[in-house]
C-alpha positions, 0 to 999 in steps of 0.5 A, spaced: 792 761 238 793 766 242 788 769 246 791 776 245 791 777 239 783 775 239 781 779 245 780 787 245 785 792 249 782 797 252 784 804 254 783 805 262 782 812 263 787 815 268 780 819 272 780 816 279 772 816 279 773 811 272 779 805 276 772 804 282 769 801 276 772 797 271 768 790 268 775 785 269 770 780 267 769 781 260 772 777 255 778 783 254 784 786 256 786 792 259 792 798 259 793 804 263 797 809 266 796 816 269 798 820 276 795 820 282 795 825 287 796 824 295 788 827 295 786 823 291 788 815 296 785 818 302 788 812 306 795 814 303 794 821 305 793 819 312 799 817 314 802 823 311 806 828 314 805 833 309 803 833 302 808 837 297 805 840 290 807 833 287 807 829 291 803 822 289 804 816 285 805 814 277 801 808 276 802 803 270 797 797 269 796 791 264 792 785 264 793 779 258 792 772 258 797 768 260 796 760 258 795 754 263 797 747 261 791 743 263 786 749 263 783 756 260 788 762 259 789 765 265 788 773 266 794 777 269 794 784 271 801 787 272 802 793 276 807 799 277 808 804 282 813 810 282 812 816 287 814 820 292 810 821 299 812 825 306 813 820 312 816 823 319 823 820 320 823 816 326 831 817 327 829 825 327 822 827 327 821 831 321 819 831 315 822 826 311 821 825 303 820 817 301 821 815 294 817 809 293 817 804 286 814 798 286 813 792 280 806 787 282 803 782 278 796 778 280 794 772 277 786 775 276 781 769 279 774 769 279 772 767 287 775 767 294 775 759 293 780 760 287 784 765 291 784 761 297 787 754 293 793 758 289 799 756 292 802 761 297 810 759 296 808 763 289 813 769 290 811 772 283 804 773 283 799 773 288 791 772 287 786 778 286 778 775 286 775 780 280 768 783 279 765 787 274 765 792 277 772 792 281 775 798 284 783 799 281 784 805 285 783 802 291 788 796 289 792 801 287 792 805 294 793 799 297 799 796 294 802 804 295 799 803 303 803 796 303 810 798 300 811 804 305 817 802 309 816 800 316 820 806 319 821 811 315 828 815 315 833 819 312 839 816 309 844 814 313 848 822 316 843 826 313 840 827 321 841 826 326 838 822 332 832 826 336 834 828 344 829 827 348 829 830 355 826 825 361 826 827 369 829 835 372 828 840 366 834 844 370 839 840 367 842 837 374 847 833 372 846 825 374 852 823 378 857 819 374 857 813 378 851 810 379 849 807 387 851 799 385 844 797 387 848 790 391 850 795 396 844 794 400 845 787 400 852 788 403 850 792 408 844 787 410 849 781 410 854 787 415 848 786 419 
């Protein structure tokens, strides 16, 4: 018999205030979707440049019950993420619009134990320890916090590098042949 079937599905509610709350514990399933604005992840909102009128991430989320050989059905939480945030881009300095999508799935356990003993070589899913009272929005932010790229930057012919300045602000022109630095020796060895 499939658990599915049997369990209820409940309708999250698309409320910031309602995902720091949701009961993962009871003996139901879960589906979801809703915006979340840049205001609305505080974190996320820190690493922001500048936060442009519609600007945030479109969320989707569902939990069912997957079977496992040997043990109880297992509760699985799948994640989606598309949306659009502002970086500096490392290559010009100015504000770059970075487009983020991704896809997660959790297999949802009970204790940091059960977490620790899931195997890391599964690339699939990850293990996310479930309490009564869990808080959705954070995994969500989280999880955008975790995709944003390293060094953000426009796409390649978009912009062009930073100059920076360094020494005279005259603008002296160095000379076009640097001293060879082997020059003192030469003339030690004259000596």
């Amino acid at each position: 018999m499939n658990r599915n079937q049997v369990l209820p599905q409940v309708q999250l509610s698309a409320e910031p205030n309602t995902l720091k709350r949701v009961d993962f514990c009871a003996p139901q399933s879960y589906k979801g979707a809703g915006f979340l604005s840049i205001s609305e992840l505080p974190r996320v909102a820190e690493e922001a440049s500048t936060v442009v009128l519609g600007d945030g991430f479109h969320w989707d989320l569902e939990t069912h019950f997957e079977d496992s050989p040997g043990s109880e059905p297992r509760q699985v939480m799948a994640l989606g993420l598309k949306g659009r945030l502002h970086l500096v881009c490392q290559r010009c300095l100015q504000d770059c619009a970075v487009d983020l999508a991704e896809k997660r799935r959790f297999l949802l356990v009970a204790t940091e134990a059960e977490a620790d003993d899931y195997p890391l070589e599964d690339e699939e899913q990850e293990p996310l320890v479930i309490s009564q009272q869990f808080n959705v929005l954070e995994t969500i932010e989280d999880e955008v916090l975790l995709s944003i790229p390293l060094i953000p930057k426009h796409p390649e012919g978009f912009c062009e590098p930073h100059v920076s300045v360094f020494g005279d602000e005259d603008g002296d022109e160095v000379a076009d042949k640097p001293e060879n630095p082997f020059n003192i020796l030469k003339n030690m060895k004259k000596n």
